[in-house]
C-alpha positions in Angstrom: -2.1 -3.7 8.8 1.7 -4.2 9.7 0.6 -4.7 12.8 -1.3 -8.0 12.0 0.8 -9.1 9.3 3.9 -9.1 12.0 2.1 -11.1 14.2 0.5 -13.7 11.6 4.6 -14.3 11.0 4.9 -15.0 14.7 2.9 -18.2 14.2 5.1 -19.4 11.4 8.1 -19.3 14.5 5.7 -21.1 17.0 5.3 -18.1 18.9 1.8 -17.8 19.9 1.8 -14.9 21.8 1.2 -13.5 18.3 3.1 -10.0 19.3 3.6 -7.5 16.0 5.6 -5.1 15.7 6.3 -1.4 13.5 8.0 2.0 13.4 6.6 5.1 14.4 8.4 6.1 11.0 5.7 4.0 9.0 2.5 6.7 10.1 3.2 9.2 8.3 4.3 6.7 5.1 0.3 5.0 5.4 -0.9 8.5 6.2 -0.1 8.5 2.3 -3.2 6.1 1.5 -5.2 9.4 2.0 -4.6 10.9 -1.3 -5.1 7.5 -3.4 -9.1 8.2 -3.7 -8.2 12.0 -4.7 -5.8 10.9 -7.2 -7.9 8.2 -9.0 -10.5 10.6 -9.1 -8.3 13.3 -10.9 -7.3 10.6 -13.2 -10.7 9.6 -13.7 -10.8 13.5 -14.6 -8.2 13.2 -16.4 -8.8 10.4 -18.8 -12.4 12.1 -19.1 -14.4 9.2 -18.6 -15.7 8.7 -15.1 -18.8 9.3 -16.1 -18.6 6.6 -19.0 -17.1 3.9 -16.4 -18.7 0.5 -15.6 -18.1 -0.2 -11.8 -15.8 -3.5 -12.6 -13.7 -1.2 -15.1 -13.5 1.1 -11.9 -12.2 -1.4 -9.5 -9.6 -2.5 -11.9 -8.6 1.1 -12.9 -8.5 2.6 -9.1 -7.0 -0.7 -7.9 -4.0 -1.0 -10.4 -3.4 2.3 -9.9 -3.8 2.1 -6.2 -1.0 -0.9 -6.6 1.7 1.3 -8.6 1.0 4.1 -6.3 1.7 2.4 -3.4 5.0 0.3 -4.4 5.9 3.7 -5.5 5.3 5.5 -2.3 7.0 2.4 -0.5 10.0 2.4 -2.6 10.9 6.2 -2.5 10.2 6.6 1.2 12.2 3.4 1.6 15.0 4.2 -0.4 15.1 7.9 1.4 15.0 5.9 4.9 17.8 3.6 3.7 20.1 6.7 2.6 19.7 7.2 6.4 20.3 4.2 7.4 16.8 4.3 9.4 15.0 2.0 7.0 12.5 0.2 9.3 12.0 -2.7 6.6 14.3 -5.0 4.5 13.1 -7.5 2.2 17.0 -8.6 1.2 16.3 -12.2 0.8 12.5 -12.7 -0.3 11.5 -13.3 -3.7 10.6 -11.1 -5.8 12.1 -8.1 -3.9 13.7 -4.9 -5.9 16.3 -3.4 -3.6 15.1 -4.8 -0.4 12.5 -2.0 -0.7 9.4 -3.8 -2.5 8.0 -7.3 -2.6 6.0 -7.5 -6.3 4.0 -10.6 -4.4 2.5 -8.0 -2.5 0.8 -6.8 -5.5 -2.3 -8.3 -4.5 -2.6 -7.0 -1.5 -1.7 -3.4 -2.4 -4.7 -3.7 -4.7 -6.9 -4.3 -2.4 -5.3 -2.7 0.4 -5.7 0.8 -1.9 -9.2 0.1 -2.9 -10.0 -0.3 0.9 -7.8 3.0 1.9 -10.0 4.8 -1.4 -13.0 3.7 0.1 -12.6 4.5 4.0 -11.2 8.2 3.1 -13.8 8.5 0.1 -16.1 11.3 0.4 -19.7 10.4 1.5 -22.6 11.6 -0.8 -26.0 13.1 0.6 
């Protein structure tokens, strides 16, 4: 994903050689999306009413929570990377931004994004 997004900016500078570009440092942060279906679920669990819930309810429940998880995730890992002084990613300068760390206009994407990670690592039933 950071991948394509890196090289969709490279047509904003008129460079169509569309290269992207990330940090080995970032696999292990989206190695993270793995657990968002297994925590929805336990919150599903949780809450004690996955049984109960519509599929539109669902989408909306797994994919705000999805969203929170993953500002979270980028925000702590970011913050731990800045201490460093390793951080690969600075949004210093772009609205909506808290700390550099997160962009809150990605908030639609990380809602989908999760429901897409939740539904490629999702267990497949018989």
């Amino acid at each position: 994903m950071e991948i394509i997004f890196t090289s969709a900016e490279s047509i904003a500078v008129g460079d169509m050689r569309l290269m992207g570009r990330t940090s080995l440092l970032m696999f292990p942060i989206y190695g993270l999306g793995a657990l968002l279906g297994p925590i929805c679920q336990w919150l599903d669990r949780w809450l004690g009413d996955a049984e109960r819930l519509g599929i539109r309810d669902k989408i909306w429940r797994h994919g705000t929570n999805n969203m929170v998880l993953i500002f979270l995730a980028e925000y702590l890992s970011g913050a731990f990377l800045k201490f460093y002084g390793i951080c690969p990613w600075d949004y210093s300068g772009r609205f909506f931004n808290v700390d550099g760390l997160i962009r809150l206009d990605f908030a639609p994407f990380w809602f989908g994004a999760g429901l897409l990670f939740e539904g490629i690592t999702g267990r497949k039933k018989p």
